[in-house]
Short mmCIF file of the C-alpha atoms (twelve columns), coordinates in Angstrom:
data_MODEL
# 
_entry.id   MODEL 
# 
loop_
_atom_site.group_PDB 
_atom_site.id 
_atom_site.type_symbol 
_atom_site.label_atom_id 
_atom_site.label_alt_id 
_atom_site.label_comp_id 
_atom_site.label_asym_id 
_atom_site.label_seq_id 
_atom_site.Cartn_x 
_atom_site.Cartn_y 
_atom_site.Cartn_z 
_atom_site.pdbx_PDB_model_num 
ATOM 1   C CA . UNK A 1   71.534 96.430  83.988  1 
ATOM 2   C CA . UNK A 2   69.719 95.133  87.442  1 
ATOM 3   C CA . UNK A 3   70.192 92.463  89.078  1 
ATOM 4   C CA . UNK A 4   67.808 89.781  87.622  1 
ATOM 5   C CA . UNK A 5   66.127 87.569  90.620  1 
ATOM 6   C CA . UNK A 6   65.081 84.716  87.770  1 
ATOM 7   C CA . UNK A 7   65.959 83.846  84.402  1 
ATOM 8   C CA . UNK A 8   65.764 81.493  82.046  1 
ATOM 9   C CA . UNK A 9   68.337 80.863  79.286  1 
ATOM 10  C CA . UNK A 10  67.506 79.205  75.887  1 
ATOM 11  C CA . UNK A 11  64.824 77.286  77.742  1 
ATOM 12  C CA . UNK A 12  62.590 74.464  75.908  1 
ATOM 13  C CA . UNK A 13  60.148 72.125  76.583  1 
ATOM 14  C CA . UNK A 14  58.633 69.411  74.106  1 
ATOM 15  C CA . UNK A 15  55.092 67.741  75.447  1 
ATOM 16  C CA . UNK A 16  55.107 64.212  75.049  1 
ATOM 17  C CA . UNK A 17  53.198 64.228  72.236  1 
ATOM 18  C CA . UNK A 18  55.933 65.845  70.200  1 
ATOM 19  C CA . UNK A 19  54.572 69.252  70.727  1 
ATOM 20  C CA . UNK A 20  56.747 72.178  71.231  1 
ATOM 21  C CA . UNK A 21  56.443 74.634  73.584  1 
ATOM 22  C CA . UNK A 22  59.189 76.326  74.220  1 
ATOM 23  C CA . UNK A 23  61.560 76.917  71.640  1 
ATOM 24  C CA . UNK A 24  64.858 78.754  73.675  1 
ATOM 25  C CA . UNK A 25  63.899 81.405  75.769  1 
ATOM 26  C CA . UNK A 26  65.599 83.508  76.908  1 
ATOM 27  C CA . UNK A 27  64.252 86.239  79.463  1 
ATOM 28  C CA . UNK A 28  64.852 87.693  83.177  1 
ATOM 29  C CA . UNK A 29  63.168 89.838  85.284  1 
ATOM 30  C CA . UNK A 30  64.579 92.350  87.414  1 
ATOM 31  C CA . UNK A 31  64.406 92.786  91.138  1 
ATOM 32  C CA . UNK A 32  61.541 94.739  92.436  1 
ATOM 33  C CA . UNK A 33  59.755 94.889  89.030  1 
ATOM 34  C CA . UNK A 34  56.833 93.656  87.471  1 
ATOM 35  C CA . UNK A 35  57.622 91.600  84.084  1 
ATOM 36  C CA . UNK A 36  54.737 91.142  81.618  1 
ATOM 37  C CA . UNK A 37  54.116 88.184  79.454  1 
ATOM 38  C CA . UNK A 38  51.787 88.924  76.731  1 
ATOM 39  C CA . UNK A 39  51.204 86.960  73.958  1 
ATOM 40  C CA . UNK A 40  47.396 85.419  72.730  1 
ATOM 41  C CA . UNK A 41  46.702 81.905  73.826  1 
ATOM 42  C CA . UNK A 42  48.689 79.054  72.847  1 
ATOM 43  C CA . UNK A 43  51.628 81.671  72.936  1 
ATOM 44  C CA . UNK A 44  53.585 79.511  75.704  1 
ATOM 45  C CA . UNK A 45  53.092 81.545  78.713  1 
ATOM 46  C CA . UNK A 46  51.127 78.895  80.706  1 
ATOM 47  C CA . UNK A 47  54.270 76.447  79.858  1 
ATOM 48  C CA . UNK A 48  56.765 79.007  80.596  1 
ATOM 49  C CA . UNK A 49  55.710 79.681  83.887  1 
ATOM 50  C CA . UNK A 50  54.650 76.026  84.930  1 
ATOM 51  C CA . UNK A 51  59.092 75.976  84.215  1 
ATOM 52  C CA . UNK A 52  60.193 78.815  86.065  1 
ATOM 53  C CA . UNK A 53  58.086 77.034  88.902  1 
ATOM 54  C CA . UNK A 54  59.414 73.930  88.653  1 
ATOM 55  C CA . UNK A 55  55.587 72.026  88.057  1 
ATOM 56  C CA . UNK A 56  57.249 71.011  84.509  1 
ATOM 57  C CA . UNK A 57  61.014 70.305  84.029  1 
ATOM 58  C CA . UNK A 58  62.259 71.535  80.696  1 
ATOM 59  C CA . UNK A 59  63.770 69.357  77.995  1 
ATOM 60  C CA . UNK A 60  66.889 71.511  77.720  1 
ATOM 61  C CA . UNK A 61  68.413 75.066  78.416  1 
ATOM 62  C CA . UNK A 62  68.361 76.515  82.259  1 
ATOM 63  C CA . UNK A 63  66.630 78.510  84.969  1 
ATOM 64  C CA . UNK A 64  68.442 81.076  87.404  1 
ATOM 65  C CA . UNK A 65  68.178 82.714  90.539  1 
ATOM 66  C CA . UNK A 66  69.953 85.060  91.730  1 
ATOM 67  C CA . UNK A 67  72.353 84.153  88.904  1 
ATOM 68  C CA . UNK A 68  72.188 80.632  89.988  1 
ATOM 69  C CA . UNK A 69  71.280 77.959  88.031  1 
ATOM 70  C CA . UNK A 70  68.716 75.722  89.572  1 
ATOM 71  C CA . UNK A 71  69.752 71.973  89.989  1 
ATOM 72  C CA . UNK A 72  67.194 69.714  89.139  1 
ATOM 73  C CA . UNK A 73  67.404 67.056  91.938  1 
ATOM 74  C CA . UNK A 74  64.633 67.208  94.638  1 
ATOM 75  C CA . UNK A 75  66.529 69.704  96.723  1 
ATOM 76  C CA . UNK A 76  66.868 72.458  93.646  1 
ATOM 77  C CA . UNK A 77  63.050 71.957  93.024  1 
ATOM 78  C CA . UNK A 78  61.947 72.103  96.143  1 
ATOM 79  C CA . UNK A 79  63.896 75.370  96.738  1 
ATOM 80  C CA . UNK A 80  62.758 76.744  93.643  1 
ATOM 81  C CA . UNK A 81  59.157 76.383  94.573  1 
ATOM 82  C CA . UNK A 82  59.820 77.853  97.681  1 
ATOM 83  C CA . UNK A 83  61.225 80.860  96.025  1 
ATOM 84  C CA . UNK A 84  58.819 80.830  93.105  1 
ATOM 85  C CA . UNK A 85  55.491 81.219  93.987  1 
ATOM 86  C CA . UNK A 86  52.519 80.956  91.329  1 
ATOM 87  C CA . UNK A 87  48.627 82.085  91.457  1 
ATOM 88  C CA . UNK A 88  46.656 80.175  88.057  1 
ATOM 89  C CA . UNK A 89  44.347 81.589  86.213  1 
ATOM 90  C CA . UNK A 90  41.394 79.914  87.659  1 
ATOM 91  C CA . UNK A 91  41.145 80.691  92.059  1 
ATOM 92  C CA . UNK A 92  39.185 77.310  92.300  1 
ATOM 93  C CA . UNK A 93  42.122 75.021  91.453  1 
ATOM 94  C CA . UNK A 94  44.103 75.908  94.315  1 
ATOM 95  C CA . UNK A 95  41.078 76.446  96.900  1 
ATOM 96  C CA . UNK A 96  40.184 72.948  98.547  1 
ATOM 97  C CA . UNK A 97  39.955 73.629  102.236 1 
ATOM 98  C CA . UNK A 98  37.000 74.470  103.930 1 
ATOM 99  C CA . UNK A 99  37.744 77.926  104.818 1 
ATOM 100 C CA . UNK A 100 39.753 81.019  103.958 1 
ATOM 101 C CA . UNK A 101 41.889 80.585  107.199 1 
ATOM 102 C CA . UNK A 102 42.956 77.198  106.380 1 
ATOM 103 C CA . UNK A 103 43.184 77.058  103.171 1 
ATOM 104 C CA . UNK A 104 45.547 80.195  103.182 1 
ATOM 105 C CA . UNK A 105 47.645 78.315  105.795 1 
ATOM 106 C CA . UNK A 106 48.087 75.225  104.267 1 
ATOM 107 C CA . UNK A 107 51.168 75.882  103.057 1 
ATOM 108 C CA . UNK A 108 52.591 77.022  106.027 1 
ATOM 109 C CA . UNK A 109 51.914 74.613  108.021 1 
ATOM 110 C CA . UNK A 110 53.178 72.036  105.866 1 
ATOM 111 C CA . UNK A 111 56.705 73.666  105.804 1 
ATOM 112 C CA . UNK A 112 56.554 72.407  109.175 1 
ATOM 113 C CA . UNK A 113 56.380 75.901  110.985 1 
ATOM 114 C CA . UNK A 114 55.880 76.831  114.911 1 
ATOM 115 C CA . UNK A 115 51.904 77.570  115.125 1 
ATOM 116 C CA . UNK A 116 52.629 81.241  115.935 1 
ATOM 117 C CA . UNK A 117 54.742 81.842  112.936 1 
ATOM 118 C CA . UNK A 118 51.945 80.179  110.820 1 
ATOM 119 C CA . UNK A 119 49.890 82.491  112.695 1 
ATOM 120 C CA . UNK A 120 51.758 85.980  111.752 1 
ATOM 121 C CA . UNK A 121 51.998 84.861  108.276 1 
ATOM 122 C CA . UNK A 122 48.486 84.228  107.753 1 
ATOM 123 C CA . UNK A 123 47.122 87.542  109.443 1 
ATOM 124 C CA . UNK A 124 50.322 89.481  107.239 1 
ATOM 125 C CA . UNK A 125 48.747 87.915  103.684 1 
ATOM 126 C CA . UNK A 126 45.033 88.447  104.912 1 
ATOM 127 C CA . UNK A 127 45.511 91.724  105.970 1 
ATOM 128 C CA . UNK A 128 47.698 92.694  102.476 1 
ATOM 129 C CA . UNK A 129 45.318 91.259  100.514 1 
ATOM 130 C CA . UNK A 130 42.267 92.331  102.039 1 
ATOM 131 C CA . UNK A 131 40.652 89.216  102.748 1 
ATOM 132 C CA . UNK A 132 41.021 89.118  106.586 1 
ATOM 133 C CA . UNK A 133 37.444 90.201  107.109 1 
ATOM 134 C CA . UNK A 134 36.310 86.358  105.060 1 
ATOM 135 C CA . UNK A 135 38.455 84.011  107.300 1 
ATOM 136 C CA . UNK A 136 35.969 81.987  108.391 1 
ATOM 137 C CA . UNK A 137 34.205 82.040  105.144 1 
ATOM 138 C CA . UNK A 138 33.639 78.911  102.878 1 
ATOM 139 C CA . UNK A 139 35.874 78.965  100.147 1 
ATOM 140 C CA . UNK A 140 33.131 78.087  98.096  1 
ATOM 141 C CA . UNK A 141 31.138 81.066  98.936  1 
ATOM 142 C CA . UNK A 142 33.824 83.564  98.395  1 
ATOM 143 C CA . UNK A 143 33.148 85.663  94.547  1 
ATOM 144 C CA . UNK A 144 35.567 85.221  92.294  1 
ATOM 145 C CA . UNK A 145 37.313 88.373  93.152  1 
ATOM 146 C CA . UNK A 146 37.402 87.080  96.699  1 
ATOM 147 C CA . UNK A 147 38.804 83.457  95.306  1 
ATOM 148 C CA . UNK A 148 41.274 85.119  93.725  1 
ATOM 149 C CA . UNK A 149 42.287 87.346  96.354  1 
ATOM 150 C CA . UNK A 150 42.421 84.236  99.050  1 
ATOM 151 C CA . UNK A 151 45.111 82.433  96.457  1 
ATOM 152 C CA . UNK A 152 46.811 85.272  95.665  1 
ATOM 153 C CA . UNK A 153 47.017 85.011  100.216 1 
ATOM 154 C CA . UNK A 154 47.824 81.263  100.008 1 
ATOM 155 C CA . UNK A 155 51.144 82.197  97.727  1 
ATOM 156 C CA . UNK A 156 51.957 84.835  99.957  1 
ATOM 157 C CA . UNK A 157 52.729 83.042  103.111 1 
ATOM 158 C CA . UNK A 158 55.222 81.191  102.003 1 
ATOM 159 C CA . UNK A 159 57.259 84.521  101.658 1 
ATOM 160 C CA . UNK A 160 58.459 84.043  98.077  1 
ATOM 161 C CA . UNK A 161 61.177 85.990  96.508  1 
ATOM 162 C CA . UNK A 162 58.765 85.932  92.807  1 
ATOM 163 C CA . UNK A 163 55.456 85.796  92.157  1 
ATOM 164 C CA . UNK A 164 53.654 84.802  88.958  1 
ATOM 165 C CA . UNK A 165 50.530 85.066  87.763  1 
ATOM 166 C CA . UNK A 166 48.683 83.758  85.540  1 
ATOM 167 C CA . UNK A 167 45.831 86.038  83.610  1 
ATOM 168 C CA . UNK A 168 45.515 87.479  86.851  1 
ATOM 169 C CA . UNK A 169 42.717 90.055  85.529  1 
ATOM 170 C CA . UNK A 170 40.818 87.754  83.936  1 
ATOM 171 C CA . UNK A 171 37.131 87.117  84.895  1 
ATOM 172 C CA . UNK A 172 37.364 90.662  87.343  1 
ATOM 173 C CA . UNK A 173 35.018 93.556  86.439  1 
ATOM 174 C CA . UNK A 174 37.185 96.940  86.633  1 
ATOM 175 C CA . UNK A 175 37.069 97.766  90.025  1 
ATOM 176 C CA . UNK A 176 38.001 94.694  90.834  1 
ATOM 177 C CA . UNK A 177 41.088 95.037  87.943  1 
ATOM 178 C CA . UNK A 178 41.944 98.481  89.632  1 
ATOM 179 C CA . UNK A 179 41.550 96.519  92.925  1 
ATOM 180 C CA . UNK A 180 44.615 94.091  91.761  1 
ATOM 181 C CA . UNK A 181 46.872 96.087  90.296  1 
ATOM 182 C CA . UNK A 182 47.261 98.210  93.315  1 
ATOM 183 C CA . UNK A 183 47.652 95.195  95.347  1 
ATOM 184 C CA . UNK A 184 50.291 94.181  92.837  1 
ATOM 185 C CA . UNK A 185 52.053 97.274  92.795  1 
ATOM 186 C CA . UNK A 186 51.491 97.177  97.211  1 
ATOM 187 C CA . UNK A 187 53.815 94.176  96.731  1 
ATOM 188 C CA . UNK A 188 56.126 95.691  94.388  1 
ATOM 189 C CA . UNK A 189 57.015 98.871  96.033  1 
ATOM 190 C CA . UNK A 190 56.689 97.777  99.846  1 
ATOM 191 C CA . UNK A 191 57.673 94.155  99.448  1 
ATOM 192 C CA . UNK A 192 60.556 94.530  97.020  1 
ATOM 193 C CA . UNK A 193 58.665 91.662  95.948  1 
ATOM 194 C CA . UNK A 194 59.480 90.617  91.497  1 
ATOM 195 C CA . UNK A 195 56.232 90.064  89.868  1 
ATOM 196 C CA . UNK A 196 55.425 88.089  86.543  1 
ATOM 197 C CA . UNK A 197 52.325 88.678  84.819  1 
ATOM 198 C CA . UNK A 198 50.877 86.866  81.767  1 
ATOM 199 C CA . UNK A 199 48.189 88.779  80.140  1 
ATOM 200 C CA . UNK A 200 46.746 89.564  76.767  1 
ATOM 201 C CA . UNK A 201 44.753 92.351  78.327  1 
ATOM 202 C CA . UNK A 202 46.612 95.173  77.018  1 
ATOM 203 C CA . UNK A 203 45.087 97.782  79.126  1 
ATOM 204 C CA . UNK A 204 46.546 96.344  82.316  1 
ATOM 205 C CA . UNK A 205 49.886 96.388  80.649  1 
ATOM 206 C CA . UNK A 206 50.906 100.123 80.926  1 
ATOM 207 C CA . UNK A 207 49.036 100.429 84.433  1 
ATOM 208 C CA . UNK A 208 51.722 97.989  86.080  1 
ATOM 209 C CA . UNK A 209 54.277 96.326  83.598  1 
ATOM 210 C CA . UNK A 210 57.680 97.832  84.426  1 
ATOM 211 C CA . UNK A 211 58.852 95.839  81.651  1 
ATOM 212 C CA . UNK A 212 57.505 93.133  78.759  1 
ATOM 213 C CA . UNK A 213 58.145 90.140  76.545  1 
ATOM 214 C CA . UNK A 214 55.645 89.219  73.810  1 
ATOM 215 C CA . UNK A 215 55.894 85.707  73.286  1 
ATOM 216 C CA . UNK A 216 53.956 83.688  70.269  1 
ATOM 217 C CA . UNK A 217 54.536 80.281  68.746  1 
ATOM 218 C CA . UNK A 218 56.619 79.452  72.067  1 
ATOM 219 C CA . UNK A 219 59.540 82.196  71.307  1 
ATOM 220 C CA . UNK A 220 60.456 85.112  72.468  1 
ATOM 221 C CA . UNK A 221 59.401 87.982  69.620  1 
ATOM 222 C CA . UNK A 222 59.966 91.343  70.927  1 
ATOM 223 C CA . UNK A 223 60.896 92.535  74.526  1 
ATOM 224 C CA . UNK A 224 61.239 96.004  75.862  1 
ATOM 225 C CA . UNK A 225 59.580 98.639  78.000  1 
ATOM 226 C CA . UNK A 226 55.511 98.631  77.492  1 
ATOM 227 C CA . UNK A 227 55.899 102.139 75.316  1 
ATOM 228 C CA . UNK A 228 58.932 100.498 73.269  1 
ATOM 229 C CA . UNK A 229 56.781 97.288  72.487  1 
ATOM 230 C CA . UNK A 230 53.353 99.706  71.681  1 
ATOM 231 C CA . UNK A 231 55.488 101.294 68.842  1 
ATOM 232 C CA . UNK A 232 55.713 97.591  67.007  1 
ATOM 233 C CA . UNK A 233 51.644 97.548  66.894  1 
ATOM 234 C CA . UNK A 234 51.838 95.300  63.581  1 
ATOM 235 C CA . UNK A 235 53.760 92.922  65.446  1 
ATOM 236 C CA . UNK A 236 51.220 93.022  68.043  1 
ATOM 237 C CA . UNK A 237 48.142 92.482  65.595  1 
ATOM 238 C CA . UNK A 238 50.277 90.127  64.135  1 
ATOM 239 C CA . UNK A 239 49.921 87.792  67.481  1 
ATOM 240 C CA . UNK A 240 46.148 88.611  68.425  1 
ATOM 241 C CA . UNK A 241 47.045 91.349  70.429  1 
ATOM 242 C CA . UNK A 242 46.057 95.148  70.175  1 
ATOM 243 C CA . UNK A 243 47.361 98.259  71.233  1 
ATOM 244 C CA . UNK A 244 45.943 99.635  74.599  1 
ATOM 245 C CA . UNK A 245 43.489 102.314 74.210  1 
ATOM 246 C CA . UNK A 246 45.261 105.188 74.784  1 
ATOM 247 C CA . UNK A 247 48.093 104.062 72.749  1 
ATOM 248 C CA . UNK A 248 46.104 103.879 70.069  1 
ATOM 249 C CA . UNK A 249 44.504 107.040 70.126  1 
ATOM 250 C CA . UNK A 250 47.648 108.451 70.266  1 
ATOM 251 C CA . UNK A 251 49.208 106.482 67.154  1 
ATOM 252 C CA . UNK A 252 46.212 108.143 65.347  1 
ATOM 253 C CA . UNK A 253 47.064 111.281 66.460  1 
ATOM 254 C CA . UNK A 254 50.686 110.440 65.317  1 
ATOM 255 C CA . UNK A 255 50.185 108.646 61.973  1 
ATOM 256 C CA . UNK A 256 46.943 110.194 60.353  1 
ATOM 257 C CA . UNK A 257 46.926 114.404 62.475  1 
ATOM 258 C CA . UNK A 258 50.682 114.409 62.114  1 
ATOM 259 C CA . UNK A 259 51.143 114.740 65.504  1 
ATOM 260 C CA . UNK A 260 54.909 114.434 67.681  1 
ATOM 261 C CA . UNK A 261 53.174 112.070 70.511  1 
ATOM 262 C CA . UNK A 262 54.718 108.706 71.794  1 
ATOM 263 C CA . UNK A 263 52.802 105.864 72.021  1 
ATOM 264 C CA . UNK A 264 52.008 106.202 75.958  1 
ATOM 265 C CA . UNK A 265 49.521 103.438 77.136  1 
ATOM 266 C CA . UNK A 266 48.235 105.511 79.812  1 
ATOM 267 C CA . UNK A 267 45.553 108.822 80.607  1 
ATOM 268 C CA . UNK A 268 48.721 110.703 82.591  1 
ATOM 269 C CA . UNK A 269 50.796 110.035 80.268  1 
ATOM 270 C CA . UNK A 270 49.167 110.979 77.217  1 
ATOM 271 C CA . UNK A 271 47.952 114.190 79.010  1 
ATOM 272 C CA . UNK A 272 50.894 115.222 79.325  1 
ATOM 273 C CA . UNK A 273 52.230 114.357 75.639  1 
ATOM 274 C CA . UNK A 274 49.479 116.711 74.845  1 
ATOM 275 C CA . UNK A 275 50.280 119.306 77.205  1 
ATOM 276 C CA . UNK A 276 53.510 119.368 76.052  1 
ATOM 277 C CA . UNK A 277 52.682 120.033 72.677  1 
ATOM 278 C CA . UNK A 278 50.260 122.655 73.401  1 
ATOM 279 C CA . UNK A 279 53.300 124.741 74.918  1 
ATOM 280 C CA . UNK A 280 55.275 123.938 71.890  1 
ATOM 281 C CA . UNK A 281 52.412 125.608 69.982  1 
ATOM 282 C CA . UNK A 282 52.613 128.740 72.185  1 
ATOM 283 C CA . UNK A 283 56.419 129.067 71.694  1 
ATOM 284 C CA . UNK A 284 55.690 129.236 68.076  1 
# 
């Protein structure tokens, strides 16, 4: 098993209003990978992640790093939200200076850093995230895809060790999906960088999702590699979800053609499911 860079161990945490949200979870993610989070809304994820961020403090149960647990006086927060960085849902609530350059080094500059070091960062997250071309653009003028992009940037330069996302896809027409998942994967593979995604866009989830946890009711209900969780597609209905649309077509191909195909989630994959059993045919 890899080394997990966060974790959280029979987490919970009750609103005031009696409400639970999180009723003991228990997941990590692993170094270098990107960790889905599916589950319809109301499933938790929002609360889980506003935890592993340290925005909310949870009413019992832990959060790692590196294998660490994370004290909760000022000093463990504030290093866990140095480490943990988090993009919402919606770009516009954390866009609120006046232009793309400022508002993506705000947080720089108030860790206190030398002006060329604020500098380098800023031009490094512009520059991976495409958005060096709108620095002196009102934020309010950016498109969403833009908005999203620039506070995807503002994370980014304060170098964390995870990212999360919220429903990063959401509101994006495809190219601008396709657009996000290979700057996801960009920070993956040449960052190093562990990624957590919550979605309940289950075509995303076999493009990028190394691994996933569907979570409903505020538990964890099944966890496993995107293929492994595809093959539990009642439990999926079950929780508003649905299979992706390759996996389905292939679950048709397996449950009503009689067909020997996994439930792959993607167009390679399936292809070459198929391929292979074209060959078998020809041995035959």
């Amino acid at each position: 098993m890899m080394e997990a860079a966060i974790e959280a161990r029979e987490l919970r945490y009750t609103y005031e209003d009696g409400t639970a949200a999180l009723k003991g979870i228990n997941l990590r993610a692993e170094r270098g990978k990107i960790t889905g989070i599916l589950g319809a809304n109301g499933a938790g994820k929002s609360t889980l992640f506003l935890n592993l961020n340290g925005v909310l403090q949870p009413s019992a149960g832990e959060i790692l790093l590196d294998g660490a647990p994370v004290k909760r006086d000022r000093k463990g927060l504030t290093e866990l939200r140095r480490r943990v960085g988090i993009v919402f849902q919606d770009p516009d609530d954390q866009l609120f200076s006046a232009d793309v350059y400022r508002d993506i080094s705000f947080g720089a500059v108030n860790l206190g850093l030398p002006e060329a070091e604020v500098r380098r960062r800023v031009e490094a997250a512009m520059e991976r995230t495409g958005v060096s071309h709108l620095r002196d653009k009102p934020t309010h003028a950016l498109s969403f895809g833009q908005k999203k992009r620039a506070a995807i940037a503002g994370v980014l330069v304060m170098e964390p060790e995870v990212l999360i996302l919220d429903e990063p896809t959401a509101g994006l027409d495809p190219q601008g999906v396709s657009d996000l998942l290979e700057l996801l994967a960009s920070l993956r593979d040449g960052l190093g960088m562990t990624i957590l995604m919550a979605t309940h866009d289950m075509d995303v989830v076999p493009l990028c999702c190394d691994y996933a946890y569907l979570l409903g009711g505020g538990s964890v209900l099944a966890r496993g590699t995107p293929e492994e969780l595809f093959a539990q597609a009642e439990l999926l209905r079950a929780n508003h979800l649905r299979l992706p649309r390759i996996a389905h077509l292939m679950a048709i191909l397996r449950d009503r053609d009689g067909l020997d195909v996994a439930p792959v989630g993607t167009i390679g994959a399936a292809r070459r499911e198929l391929l292979r059993l074209l060959k078998q045919e020809e041995l035959l």
